[in-house]
BARO-517197 format. One line per field, with one value per residue: residue number from 1; residue in three letters; x negated, y negated, z negated of N, C-alpha, C in turn. Coordinates in steps of 0.2 Angstrom, whole numbers, plus 2048, in hexadecimal, padded with zeros to 3 digits. Layout:
% residues N
pos c(NUM, ...)
code c(ALA, ...)
n_east c(X, ...)
n_north c(Y, ...)
n_up c(Z, ...)
ca_east c(X, ...)
ca_north c(Y, ...)
ca_up c(Z, ...)
c_east c(X, ...)
c_north c(Y, ...)
c_up c(Z, ...)
END
This chain:
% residues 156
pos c(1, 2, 3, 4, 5, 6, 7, 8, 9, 10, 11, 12, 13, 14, 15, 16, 17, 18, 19, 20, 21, 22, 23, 24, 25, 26, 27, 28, 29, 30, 31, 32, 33, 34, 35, 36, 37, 38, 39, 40, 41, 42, 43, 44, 45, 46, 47, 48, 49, 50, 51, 52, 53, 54, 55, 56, 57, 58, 59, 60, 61, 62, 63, 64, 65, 66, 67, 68, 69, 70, 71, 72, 73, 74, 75, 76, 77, 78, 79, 80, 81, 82, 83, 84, 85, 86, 87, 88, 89, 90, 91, 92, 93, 94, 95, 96, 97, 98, 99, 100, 101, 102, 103, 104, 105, 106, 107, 108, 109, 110, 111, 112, 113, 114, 115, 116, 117, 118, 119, 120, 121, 122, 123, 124, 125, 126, 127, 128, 129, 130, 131, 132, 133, 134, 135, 136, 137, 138, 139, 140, 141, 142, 143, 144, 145, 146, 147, 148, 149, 150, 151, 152, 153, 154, 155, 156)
code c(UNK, UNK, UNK, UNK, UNK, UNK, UNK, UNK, UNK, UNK, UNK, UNK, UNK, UNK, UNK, UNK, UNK, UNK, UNK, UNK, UNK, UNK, UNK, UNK, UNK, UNK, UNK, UNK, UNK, UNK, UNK, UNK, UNK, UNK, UNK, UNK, UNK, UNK, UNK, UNK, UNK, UNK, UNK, UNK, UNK, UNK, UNK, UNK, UNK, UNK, UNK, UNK, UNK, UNK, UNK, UNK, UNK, UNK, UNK, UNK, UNK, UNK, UNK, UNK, UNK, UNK, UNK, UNK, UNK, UNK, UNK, UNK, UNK, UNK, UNK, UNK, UNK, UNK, UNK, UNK, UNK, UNK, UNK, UNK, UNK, UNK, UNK, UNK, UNK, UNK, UNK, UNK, UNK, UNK, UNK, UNK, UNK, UNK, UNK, UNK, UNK, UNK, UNK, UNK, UNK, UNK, UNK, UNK, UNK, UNK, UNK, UNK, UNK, UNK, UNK, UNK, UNK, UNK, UNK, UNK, UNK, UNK, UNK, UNK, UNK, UNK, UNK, UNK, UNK, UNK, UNK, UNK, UNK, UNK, UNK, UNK, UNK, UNK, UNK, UNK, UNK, UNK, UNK, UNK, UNK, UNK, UNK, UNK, UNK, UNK, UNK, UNK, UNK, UNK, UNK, UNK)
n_east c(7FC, 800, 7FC, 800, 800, 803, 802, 807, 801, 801, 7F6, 7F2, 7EE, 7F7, 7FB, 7F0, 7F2, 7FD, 7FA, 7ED, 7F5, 7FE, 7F5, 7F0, 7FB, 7FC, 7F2, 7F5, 7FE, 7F9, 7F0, 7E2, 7D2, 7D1, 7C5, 7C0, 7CE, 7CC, 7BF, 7C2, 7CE, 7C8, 7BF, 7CA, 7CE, 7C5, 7C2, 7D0, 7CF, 7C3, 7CC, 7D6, 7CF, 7C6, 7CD, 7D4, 7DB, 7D7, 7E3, 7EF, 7F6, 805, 807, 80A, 800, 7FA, 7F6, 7F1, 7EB, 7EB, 7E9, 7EB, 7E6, 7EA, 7E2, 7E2, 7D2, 7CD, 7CB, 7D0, 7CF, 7D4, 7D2, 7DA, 7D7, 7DB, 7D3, 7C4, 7B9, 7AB, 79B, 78B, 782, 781, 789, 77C, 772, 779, 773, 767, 755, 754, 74E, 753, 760, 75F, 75C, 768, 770, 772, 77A, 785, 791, 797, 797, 79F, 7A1, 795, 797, 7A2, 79C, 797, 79F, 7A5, 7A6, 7A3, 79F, 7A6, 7A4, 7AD, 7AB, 7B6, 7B3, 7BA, 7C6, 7C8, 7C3, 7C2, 7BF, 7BC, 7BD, 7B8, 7BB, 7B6, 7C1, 7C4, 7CC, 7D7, 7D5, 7E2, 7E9, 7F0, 7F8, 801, 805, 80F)
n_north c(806, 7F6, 7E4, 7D3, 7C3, 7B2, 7A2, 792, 784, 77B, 76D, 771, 774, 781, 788, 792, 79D, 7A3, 7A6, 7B1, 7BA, 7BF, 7C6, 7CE, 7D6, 7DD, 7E3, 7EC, 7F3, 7F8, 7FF, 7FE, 800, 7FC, 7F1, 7EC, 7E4, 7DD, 7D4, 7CE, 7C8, 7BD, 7B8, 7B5, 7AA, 7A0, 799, 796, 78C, 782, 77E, 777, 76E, 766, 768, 75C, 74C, 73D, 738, 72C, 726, 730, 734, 745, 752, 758, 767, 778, 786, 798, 7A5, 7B9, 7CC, 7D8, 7E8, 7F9, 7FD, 7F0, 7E0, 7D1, 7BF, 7AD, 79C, 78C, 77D, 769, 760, 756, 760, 768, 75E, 75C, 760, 768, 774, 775, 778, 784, 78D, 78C, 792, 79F, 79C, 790, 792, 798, 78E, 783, 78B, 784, 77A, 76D, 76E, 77A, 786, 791, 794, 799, 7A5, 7AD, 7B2, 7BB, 7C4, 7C9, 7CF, 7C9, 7B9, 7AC, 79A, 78C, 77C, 76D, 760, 751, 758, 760, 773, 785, 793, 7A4, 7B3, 7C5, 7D7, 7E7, 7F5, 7FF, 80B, 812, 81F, 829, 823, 827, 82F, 826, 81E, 826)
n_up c(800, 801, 7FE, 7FC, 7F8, 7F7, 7EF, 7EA, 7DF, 7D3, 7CF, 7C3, 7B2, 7AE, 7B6, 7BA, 7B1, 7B5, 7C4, 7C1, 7B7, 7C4, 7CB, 7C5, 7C1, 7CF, 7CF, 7C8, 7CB, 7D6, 7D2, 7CD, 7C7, 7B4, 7B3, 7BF, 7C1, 7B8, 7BA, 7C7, 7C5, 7BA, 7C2, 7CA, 7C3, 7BF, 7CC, 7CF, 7C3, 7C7, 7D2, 7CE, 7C5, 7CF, 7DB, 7E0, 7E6, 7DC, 7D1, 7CE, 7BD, 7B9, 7C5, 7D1, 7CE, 7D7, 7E3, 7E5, 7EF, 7EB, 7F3, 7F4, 7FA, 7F9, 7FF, 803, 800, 7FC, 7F3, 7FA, 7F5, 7F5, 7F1, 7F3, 7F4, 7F5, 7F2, 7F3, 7F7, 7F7, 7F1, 7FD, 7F6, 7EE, 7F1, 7F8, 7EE, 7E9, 7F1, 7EB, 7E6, 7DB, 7D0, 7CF, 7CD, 7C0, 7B9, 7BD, 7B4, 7A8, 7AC, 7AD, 7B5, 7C1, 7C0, 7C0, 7CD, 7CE, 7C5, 7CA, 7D6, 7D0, 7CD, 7D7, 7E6, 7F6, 7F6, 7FE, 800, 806, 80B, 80F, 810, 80A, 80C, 805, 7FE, 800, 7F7, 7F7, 7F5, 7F4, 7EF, 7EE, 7E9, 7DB, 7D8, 7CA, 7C1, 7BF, 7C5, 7D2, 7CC, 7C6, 7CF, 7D6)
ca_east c(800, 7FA, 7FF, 7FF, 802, 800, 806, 805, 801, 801, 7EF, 7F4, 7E9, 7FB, 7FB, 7EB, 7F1, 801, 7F5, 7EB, 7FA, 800, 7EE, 7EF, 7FF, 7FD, 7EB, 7F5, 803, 7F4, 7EE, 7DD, 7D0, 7D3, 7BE, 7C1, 7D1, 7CA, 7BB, 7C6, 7D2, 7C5, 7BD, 7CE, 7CF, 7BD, 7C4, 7D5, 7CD, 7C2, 7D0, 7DA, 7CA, 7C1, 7D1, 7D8, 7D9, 7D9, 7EB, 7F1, 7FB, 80B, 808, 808, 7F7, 7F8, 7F6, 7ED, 7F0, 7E9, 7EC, 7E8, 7EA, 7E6, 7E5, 7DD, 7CC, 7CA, 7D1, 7CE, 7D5, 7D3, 7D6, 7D8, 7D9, 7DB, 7CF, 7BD, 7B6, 7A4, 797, 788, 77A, 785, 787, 773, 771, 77C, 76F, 75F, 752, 756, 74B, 756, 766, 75F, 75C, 76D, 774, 773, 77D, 78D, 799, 796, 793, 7A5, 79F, 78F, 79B, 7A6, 798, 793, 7A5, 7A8, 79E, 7A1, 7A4, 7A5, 7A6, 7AE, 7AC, 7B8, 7B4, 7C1, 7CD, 7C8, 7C0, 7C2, 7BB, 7BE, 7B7, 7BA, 7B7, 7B4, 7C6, 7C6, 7D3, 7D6, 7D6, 7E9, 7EF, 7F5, 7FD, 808, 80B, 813)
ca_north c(800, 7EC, 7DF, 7CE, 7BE, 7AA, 79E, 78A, 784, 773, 76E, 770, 77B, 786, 78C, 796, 7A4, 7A6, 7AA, 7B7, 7BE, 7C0, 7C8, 7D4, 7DB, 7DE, 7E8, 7F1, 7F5, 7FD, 805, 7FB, 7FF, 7F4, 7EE, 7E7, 7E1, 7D7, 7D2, 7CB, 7C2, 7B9, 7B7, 7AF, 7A5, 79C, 797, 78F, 786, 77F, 77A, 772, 768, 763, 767, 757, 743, 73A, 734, 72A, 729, 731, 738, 74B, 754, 75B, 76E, 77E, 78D, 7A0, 7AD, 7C0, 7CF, 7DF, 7EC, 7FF, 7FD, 7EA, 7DC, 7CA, 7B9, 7A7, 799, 788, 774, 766, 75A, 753, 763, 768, 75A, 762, 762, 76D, 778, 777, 77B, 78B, 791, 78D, 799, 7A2, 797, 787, 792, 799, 784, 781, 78F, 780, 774, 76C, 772, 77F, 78F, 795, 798, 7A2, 7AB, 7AF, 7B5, 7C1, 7C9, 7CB, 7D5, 7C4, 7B3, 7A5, 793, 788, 775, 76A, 758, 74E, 75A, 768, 778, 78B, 796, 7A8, 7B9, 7CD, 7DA, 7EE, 7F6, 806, 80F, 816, 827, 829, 81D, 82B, 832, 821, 81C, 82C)
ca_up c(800, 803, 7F7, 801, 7F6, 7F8, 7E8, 7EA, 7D9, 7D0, 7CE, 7BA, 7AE, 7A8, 7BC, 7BB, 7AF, 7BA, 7CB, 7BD, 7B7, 7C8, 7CD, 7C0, 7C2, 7D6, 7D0, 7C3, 7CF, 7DC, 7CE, 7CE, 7C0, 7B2, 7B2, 7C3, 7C0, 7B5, 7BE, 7CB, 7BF, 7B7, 7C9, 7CD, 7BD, 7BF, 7D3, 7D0, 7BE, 7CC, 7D8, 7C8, 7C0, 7D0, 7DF, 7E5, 7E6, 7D6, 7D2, 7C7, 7B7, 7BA, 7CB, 7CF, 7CD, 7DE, 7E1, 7E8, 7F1, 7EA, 7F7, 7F4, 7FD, 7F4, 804, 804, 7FB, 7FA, 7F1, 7FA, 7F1, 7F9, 7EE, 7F9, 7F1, 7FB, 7F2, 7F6, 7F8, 7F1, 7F5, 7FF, 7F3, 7E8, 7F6, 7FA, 7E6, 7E7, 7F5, 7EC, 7E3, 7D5, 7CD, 7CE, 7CC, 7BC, 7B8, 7BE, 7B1, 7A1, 7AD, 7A9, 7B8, 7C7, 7BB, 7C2, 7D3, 7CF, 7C0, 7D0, 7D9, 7CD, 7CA, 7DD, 7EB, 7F8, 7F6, 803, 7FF, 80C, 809, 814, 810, 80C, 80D, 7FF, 7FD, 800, 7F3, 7FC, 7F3, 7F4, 7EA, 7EF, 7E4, 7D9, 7D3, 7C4, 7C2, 7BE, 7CA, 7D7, 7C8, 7C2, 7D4, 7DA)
c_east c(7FC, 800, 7FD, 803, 7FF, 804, 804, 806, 7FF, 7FA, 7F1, 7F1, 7EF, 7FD, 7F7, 7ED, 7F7, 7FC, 7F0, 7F0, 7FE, 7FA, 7EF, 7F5, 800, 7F9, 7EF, 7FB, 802, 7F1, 7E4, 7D9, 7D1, 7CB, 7BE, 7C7, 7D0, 7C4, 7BC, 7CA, 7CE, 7C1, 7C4, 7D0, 7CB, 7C1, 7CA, 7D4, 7C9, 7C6, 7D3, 7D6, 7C9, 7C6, 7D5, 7D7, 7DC, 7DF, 7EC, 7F5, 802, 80D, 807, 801, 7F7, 7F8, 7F3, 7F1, 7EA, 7EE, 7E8, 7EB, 7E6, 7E9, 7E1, 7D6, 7CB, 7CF, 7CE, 7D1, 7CF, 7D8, 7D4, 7D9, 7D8, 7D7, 7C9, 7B9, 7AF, 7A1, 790, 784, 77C, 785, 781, 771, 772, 777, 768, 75C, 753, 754, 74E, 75C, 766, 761, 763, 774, 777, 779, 785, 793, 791, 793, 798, 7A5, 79A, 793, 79F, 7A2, 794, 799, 7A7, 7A3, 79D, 7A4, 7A3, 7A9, 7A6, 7AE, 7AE, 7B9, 7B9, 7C8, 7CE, 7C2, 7C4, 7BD, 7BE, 7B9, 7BB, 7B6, 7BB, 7BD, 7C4, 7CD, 7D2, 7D7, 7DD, 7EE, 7F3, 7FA, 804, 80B, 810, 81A)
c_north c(7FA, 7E8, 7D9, 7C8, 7B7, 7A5, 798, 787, 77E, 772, 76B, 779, 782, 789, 790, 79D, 7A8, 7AB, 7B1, 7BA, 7C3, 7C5, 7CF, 7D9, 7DF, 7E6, 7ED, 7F6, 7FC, 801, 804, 7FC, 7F8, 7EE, 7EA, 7E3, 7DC, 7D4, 7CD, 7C6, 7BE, 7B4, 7AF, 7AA, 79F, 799, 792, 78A, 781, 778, 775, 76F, 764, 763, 762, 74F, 742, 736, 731, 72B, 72B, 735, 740, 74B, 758, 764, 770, 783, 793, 7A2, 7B3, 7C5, 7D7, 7E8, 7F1, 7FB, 7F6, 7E5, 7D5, 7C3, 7B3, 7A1, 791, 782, 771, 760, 758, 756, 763, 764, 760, 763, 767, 773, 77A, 779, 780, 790, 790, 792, 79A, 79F, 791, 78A, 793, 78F, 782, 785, 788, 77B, 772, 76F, 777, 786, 793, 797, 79C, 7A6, 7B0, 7B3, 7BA, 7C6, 7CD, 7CC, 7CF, 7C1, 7B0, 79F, 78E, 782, 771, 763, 753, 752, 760, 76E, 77E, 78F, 79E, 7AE, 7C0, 7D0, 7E2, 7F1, 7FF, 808, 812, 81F, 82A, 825, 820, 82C, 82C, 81C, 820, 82E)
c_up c(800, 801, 7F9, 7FC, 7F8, 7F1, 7ED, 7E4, 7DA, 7CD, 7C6, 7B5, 7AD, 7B1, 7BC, 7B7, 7B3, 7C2, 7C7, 7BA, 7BD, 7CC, 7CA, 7C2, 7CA, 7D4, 7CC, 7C6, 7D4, 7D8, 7CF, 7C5, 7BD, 7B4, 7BA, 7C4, 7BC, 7B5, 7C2, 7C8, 7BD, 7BD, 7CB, 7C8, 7BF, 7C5, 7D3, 7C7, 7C3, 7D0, 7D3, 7C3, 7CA, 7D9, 7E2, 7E4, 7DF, 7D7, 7CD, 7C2, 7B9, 7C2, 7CC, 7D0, 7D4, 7DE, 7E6, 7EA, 7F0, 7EE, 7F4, 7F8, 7FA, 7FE, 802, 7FD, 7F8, 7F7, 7F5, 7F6, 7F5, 7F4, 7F2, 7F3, 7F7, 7F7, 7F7, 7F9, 7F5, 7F5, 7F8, 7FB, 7EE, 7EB, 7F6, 7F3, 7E5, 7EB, 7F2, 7EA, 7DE, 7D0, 7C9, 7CB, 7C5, 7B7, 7B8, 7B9, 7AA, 7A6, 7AC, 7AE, 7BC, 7C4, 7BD, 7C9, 7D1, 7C9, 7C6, 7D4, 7D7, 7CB, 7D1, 7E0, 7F0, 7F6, 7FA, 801, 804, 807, 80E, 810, 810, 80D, 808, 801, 7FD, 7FD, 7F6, 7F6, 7F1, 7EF, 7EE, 7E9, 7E2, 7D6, 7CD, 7C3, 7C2, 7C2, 7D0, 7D2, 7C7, 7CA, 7D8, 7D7)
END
C-alpha cells in the first residue's frame, strides 16, 4: 500500500505536532519500525520548526503568520517528505557553510541556528535543500523503511 499526503499549515509553532502526529500514524498504519518512525518524525519536526521560525515575510502585529506545506508519501520501502515555506529562503553563505569541511561543520555545531538541518541529515539517508530567493525554501529528505516484524501480522 502507498500513503500519499500534503497539509497547508499556519506558520504557528501548535501546527508542527499536528504534521508529526499525522507522520506517525501513516508509519504505524504501514507498519514502519518504531526507531525509524521516530527518526523521521523528529526529521520532520526539526523541518517545519524551520519553516515556522525562519518561513516567510515579516508581518506585522495582527496579521496572519503566513503558512507552509509538508507533503509525504510513504510508498513500498521508502518514506519521502518535502516541507516548502514561502519566505526569504536560505542566504548563500549558509548554503556554502552546509558544504564546508568537517572541520568548519564541527565549528558550526556551538552556533546559534542551522543545527536542524545537519540533525536532519543525520536522521535521514537524503536530504536536498532547495533555496528559492525571495520566494522560500524546499527542505526535501527520504529515508530507506523497515517494518516491523509483526506488521504482516496486524495488517492482515
Amino acid at each position: 500500500m502507498s500513503i500519499w499526503w500534503s497539509l497547508h499549515l499556519r506558520r504557528d509553532a501548535a501546527s508542527v505536532p499536528l504534521a508529526r502526529r499525522l507522520l506517525l500514524d501513516a508509519m504505524r498504519t504501514e507498519g514502519v519500525d518504531p526507531d525509524i518512525s521516530f527518526d523521521l518524525s523528529v526529521a520532520l519536526t526539526e523541518a517545519c520548526a524551520n519553516a515556522v521560525e525562519h518561513g516567510g515575510a515579516v508581518r506585522g502585529p495582527g496579521e496572519a503568520p503566513g503558512a507552509y506545506r509538508v507533503t509525504a508519501y510513504l510508498d513500498g520501502a521508502r518514506c519521502r517528505i518535502e516541507v516548502a515555506d514561502s519566505g526569504p529562503g536560505f542566504p548563500a553563505r549558509r548554503l556554502l557553510r552546509r558544504r564546508a569541511t568537517a572541520a568548519a561543520a564541527t565549528a558550526a555545531a556551538t552556533a546559534e541556528s542551522g543545527r536542524g538541518l545537519r540533525m536532519i541529515e543525520q536522521l535521514a539517508d537524503h536530504v536536498h535543500v532547495r533555496s528559492r530567493p525571495g520566494r522560500g525554501a524546499v527542505v526535501s529528505f527520504d529515508k530507506i523503511l523497515k517494518r516491523r516484524e509483526d506488521a504482516l501480522l496486524s495488517l492482515g
